[in-house]
Backbone as numpy.savetxt, mean C-alpha at the origin, in Angstrom:
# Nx Ny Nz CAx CAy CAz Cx Cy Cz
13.88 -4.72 -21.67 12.69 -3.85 -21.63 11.50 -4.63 -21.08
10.55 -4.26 -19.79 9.85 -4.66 -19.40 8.52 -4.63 -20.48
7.72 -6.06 -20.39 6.62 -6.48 -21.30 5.45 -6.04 -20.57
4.03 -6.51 -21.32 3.12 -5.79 -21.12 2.83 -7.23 -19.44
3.33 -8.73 -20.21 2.75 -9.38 -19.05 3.92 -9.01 -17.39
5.21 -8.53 -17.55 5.62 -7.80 -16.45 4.92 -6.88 -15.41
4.36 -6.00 -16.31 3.48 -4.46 -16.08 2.09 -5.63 -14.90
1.74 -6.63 -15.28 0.53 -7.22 -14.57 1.01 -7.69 -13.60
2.41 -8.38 -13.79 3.02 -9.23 -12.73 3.21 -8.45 -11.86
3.92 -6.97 -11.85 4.41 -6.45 -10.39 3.01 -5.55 -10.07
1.93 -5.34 -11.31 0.62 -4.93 -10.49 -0.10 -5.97 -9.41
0.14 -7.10 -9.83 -0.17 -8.26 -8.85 0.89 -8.36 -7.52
2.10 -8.28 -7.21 2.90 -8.44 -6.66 2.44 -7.01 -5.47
2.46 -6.09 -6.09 2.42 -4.60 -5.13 0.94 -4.98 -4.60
-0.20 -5.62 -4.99 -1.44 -5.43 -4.63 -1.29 -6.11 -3.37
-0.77 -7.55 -3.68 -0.54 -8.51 -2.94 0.35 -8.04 -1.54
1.36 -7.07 -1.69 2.19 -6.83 -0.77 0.90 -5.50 -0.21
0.64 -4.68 -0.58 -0.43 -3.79 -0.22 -1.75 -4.35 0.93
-1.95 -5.51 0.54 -2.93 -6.18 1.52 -2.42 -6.80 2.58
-1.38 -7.70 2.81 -0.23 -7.98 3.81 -0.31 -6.70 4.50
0.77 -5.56 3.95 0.38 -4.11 5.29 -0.67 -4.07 5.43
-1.83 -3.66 4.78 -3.37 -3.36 5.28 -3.64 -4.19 6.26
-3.60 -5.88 5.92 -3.80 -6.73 7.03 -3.23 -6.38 8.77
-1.76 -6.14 8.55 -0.99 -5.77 9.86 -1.42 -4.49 10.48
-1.97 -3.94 9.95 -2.30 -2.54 9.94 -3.71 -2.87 10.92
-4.99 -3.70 10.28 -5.72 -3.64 10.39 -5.56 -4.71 12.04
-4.48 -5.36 12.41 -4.24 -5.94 13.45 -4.31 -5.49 14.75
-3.16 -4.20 13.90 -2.32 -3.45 15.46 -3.26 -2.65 15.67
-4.11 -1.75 14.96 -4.83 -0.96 15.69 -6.21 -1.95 16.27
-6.86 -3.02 15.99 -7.52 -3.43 16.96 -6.94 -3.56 17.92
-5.36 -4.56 17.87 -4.96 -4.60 19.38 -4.83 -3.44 19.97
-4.66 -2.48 19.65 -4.10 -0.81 20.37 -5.63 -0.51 20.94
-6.86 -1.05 19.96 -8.49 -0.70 20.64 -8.51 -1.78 22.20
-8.10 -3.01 22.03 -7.93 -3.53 23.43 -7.22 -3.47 24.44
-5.95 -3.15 23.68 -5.14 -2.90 25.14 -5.21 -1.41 25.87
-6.25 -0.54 25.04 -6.48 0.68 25.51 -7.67 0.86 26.58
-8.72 -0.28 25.65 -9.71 -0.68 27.02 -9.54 -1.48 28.62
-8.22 -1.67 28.32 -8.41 -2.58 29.20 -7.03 -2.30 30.17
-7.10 -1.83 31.66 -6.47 -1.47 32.15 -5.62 -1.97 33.11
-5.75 -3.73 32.89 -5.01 -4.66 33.17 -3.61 -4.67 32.45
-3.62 -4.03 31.34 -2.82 -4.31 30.64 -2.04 -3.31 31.04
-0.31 -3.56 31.74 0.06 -2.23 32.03 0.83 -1.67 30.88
1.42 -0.30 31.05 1.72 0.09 29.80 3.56 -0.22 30.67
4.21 -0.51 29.88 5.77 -0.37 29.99 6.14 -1.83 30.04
5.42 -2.76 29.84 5.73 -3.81 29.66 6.21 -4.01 28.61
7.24 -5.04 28.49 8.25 -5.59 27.53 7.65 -6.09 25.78
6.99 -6.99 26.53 6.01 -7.48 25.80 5.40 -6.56 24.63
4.45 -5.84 25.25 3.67 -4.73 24.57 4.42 -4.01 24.11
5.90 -3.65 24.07 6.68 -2.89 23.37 7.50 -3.78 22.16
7.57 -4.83 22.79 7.64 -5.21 21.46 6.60 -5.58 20.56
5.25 -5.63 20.80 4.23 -5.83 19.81 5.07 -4.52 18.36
4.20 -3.54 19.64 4.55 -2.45 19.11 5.63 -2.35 18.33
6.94 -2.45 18.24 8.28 -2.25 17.61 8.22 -3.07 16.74
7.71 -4.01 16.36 7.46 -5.52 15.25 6.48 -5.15 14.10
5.72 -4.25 14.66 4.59 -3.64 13.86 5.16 -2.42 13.14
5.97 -1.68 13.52 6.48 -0.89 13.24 7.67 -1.10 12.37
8.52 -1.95 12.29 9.65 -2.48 11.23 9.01 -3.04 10.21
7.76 -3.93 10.35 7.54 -4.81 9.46 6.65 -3.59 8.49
5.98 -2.76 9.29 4.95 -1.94 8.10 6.18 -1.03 7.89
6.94 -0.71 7.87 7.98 0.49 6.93 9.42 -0.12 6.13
9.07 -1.27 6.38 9.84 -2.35 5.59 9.19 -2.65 4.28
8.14 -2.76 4.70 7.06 -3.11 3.22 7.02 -2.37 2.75
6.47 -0.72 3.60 6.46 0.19 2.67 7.47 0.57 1.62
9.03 0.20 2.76 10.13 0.63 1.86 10.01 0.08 0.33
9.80 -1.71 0.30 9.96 -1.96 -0.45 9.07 -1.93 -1.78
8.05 -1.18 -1.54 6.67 -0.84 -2.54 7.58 0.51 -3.00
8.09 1.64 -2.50 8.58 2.67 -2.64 9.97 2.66 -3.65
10.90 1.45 -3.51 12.11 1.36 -3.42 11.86 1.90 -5.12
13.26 3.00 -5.21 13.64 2.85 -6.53 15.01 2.72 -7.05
14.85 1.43 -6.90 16.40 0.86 -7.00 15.97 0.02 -8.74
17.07 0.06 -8.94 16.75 -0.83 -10.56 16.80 -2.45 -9.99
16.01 -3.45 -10.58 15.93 -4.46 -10.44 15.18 -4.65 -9.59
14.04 -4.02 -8.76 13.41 -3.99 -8.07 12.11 -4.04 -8.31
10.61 -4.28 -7.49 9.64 -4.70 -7.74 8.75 -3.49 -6.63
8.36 -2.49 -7.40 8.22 -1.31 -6.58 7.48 -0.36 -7.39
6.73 0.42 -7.00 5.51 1.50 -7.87 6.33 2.07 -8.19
7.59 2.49 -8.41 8.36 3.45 -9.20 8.83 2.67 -10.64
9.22 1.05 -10.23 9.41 0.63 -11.44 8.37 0.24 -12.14
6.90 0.17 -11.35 5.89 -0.24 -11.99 5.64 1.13 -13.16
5.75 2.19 -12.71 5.67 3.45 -13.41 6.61 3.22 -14.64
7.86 2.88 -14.80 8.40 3.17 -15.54 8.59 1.92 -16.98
7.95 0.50 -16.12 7.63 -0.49 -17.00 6.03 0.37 -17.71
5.33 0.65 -17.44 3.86 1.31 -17.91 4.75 2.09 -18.94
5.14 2.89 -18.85 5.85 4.14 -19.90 6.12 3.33 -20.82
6.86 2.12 -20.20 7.56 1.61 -21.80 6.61 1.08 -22.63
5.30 0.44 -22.03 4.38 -0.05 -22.63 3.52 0.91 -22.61
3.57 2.29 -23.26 2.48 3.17 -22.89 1.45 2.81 -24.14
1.32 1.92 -25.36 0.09 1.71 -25.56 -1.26 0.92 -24.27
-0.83 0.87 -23.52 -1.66 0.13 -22.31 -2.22 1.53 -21.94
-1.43 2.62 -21.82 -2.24 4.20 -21.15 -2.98 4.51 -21.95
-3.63 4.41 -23.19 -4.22 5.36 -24.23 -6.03 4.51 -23.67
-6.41 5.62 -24.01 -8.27 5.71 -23.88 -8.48 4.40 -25.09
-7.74 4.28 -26.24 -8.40 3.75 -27.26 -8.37 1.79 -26.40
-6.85 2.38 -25.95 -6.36 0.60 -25.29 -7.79 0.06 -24.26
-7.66 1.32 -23.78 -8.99 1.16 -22.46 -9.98 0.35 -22.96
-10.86 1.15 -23.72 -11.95 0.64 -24.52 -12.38 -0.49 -25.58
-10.79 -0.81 -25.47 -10.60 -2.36 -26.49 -10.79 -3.43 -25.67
-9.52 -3.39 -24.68 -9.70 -4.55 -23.66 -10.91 -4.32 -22.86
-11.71 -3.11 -22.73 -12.82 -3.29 -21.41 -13.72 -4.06 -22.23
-14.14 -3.55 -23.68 -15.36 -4.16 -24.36 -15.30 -6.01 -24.89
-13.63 -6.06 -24.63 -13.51 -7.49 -25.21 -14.18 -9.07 -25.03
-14.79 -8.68 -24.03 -15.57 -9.53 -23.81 -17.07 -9.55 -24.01
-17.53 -8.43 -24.70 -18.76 -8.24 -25.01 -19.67 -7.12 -24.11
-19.03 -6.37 -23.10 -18.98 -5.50 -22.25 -19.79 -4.39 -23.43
-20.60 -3.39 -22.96 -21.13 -2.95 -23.61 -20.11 -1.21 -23.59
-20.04 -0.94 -24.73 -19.21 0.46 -25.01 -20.11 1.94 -23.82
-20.94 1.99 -23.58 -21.79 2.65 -22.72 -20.85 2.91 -21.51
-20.94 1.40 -21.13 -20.21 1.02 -19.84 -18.86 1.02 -19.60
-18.61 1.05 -20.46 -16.84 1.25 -20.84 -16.70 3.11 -20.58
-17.48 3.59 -21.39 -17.56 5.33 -21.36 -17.72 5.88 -19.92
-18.28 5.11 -18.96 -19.09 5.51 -17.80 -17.94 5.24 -16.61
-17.39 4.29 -17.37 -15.95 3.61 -16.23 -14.46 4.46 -16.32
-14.38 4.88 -17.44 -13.40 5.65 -18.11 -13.88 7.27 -17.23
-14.99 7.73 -17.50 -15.11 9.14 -16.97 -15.06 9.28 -15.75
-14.64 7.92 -14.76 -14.38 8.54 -13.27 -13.26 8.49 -13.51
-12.24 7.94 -14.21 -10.43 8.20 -14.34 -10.42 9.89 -15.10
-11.44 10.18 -15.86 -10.82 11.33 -16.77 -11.24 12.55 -15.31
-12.15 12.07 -14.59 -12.68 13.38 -13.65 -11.40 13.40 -12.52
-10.42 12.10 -12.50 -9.58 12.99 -11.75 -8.07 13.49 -12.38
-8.21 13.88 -13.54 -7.22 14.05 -14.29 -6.33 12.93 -15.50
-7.48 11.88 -16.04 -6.87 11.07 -16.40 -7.43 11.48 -17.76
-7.62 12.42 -18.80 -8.36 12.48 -19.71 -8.12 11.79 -21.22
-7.50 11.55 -21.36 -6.75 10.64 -22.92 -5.99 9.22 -22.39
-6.13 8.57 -20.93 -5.97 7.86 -20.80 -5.08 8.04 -19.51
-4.36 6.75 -18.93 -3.66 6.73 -17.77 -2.45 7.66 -17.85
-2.10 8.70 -16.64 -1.32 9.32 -17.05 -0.34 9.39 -15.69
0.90 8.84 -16.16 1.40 8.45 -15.08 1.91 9.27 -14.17
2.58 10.68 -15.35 2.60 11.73 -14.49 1.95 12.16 -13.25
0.01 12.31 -13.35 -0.08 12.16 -12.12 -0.31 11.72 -11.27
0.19 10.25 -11.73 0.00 9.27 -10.36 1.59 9.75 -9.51
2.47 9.94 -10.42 4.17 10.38 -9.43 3.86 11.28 -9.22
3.38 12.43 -9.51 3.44 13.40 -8.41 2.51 13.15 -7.18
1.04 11.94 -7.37 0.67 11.88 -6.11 1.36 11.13 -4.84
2.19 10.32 -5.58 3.27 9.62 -4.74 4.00 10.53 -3.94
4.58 11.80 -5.11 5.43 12.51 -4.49 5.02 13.84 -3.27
3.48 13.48 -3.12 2.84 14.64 -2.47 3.05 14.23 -0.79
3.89 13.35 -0.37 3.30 12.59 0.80 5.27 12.36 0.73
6.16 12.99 0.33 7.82 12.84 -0.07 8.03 13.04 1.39
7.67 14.52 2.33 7.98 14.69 3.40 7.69 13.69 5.12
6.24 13.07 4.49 6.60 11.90 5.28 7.39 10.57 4.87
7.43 10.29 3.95 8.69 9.29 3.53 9.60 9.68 3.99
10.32 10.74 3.73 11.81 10.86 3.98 12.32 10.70 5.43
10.82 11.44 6.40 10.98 10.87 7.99 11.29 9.31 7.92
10.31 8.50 7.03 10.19 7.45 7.77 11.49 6.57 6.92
11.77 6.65 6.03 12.87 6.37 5.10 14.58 6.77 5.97
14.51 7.60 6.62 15.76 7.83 7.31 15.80 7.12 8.72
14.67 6.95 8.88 14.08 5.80 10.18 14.68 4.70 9.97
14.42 3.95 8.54 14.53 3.09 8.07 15.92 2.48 7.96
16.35 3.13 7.22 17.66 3.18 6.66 18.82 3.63 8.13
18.49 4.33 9.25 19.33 4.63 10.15 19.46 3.73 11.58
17.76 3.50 11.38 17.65 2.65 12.75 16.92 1.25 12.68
16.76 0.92 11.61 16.00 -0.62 11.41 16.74 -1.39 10.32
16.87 -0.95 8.86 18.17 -1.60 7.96 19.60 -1.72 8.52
20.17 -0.17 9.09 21.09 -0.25 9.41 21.53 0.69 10.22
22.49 0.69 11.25 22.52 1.29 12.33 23.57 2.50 12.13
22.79 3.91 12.13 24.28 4.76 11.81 24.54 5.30 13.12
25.94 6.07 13.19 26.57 6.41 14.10 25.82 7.60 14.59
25.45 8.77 14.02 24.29 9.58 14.06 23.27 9.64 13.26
22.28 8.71 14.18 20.72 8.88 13.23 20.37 9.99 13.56
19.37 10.36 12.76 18.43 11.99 12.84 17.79 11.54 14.10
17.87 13.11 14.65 16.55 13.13 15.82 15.54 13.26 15.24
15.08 13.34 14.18 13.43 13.60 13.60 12.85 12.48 13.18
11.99 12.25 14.06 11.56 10.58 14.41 10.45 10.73 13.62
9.91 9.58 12.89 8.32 9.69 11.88 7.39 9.63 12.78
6.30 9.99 12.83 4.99 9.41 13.47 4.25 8.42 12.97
3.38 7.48 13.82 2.31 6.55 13.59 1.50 7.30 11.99
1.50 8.55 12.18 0.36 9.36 11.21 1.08 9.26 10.12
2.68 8.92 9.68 3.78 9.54 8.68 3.24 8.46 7.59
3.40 7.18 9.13 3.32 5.72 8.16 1.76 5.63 7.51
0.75 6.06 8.14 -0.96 5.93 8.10 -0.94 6.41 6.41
-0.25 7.95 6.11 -0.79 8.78 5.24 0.23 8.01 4.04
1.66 7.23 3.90 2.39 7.04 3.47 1.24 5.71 2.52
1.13 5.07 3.88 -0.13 3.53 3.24 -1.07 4.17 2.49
-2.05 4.67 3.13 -3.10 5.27 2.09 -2.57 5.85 1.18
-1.98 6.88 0.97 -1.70 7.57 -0.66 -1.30 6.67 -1.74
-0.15 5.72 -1.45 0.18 4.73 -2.01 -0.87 3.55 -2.68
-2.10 3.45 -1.67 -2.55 2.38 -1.66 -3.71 3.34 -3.07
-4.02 4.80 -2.60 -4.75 5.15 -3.78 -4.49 4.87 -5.25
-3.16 5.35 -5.43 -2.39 5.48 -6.55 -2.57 4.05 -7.29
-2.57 2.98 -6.51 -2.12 1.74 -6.70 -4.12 1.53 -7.21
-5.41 1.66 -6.45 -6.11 1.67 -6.67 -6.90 2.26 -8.23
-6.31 3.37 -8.56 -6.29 3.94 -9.55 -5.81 3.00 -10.94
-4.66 2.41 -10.81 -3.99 1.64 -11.70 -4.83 0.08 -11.69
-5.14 0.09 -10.61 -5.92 -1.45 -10.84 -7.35 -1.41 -11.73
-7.97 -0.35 -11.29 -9.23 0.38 -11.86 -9.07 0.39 -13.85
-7.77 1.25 -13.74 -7.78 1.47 -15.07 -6.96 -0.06 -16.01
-6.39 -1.25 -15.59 -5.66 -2.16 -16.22 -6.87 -3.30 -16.09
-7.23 -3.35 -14.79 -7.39 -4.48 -14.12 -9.11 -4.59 -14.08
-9.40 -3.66 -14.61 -11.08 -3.17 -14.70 -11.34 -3.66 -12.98
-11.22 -3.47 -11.91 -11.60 -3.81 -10.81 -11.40 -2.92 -9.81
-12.95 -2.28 -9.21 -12.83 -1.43 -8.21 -12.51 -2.03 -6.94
-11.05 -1.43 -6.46 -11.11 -1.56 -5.01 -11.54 -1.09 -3.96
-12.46 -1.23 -2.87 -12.74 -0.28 -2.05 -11.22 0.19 -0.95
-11.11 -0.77 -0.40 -10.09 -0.96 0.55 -9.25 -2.06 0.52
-8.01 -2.03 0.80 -6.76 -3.23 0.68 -7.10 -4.19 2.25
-7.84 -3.69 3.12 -8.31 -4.18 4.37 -8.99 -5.49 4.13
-8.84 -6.22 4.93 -9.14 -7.78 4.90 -10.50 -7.89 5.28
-11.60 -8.72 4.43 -12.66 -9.02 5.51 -12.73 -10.24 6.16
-12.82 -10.48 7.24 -12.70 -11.78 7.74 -13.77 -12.70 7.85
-13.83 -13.75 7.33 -14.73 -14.64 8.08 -15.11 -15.05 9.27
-14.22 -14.85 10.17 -14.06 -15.24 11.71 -14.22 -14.02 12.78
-14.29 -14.30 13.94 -13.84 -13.38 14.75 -12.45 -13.58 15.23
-11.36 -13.01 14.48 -10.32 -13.44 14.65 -9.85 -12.90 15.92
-10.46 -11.87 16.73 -10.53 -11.31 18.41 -10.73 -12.40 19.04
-11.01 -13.56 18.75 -11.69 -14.30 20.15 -10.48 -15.15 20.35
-9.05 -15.01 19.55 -7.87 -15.53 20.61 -7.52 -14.86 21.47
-8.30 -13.59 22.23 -8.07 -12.72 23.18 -9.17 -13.55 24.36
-10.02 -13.97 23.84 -10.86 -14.35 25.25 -11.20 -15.74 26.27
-9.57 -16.04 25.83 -9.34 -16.92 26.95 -8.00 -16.91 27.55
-7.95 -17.60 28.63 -6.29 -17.86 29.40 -5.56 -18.22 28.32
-4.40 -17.69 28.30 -3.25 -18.18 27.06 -2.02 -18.97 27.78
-2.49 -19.18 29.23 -1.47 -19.93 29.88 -2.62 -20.41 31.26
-2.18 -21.68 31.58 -3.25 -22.33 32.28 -2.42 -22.49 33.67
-3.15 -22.42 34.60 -2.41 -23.16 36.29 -1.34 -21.82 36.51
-1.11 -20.58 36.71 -0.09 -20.03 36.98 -0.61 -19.51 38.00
């Protein structure tokens, strides 16, 4: 039976894997903003298709494995079902113990709690509807999940013609990444805005020079 310090471990693990996609995420579409400006770049090149195809295995790979509900696995479905077992962690009273434990004032605890109860969280975390928000977004999974499973895990003899879109994977990340936001909010007392990286650098400026010299 999964413990309460499990329940933190794979909330840490999914966050951690959540920012990795966001990061790649937040890659390919700058590169897709440059190579769109720029009309040197031709389109049907090798190269650029495989950017593209690398970006595309690696973000529905991750996703798979945030999704996976396989037993023994490290995935928001088992995170759901380790929470259940420890459902004194869901109750309003748990909330208000650990938020104030440090001397946090009960006010502030009340004020943090009523943005979880305004979206249906009212007596505490309720996991129910965090799975059904998972499950609201099933029809693009299953595109991209048969993608997965037919033409990138493993190769079947007839894959589906019903190919996912760029948009399947977009809405698959975000919903996920909410759900996951929600749970950090209510365990982890910590608002996330976005799983998106901020950088210190201009990490664009390995675009603005020769990447091969004398040719």
């Amino acid at each position: 039976m999964p413990t309460e310090t499990d329940c933190f471990e794979m909330i840490k693990r999914i966050e951690d894997s959540l920012s990795v996609l966001h990061t790649s995420r937040v890659f390919y579409r700058e590169y897709l903003e440059i190579l769109n400006a720029n009309p040197r770049l031709k389109t049907g090149n090798h190269f650029l298709t495989w950017i593209a195809d690398n970006y595309l295995y690696s973000a529905t790979m991750s996703l798979r494995r945030i999704l996976d509900t396989r037993q023994g696995t490290i995935s928001i479905y088992k995170l759901f079902d380790a929470l259940q077992a420890n459902n004194h962690l869901l109750t309003k009273t748990s909330y208000m113990t650990r938020f104030t434990a440090d001397g946090t004032g009960r006010d502030l605890a009340e004020i943090c709690f009523s943005k979880l109860a305004d979206i249906g969280h009212n007596n505490g975390l309720n996991i129910q509807i965090l799975r059904d928000q998972i499950g609201s977004f099933s029809s693009n999974w299953e595109r991209l999940k048969n993608y997965i499973n037919e033409r990138i895990a493993h190769e079947a003899r007839s894959p589906s013609e019903e190919l996912p879109t760029i948009s399947d994977l977009d809405i698959c990340i975000d919903k996920t990444a909410e759900v996951m936001k929600i749970i950090i909010a209510y365990l982890k007392f910590e608002s996330i805005q976005s799983f998106e990286p901020v950088f210190q650098y201009r990490w664009r400026d390995v675009f603005l020079f020769p990447w091969i010299d004398n040719m």
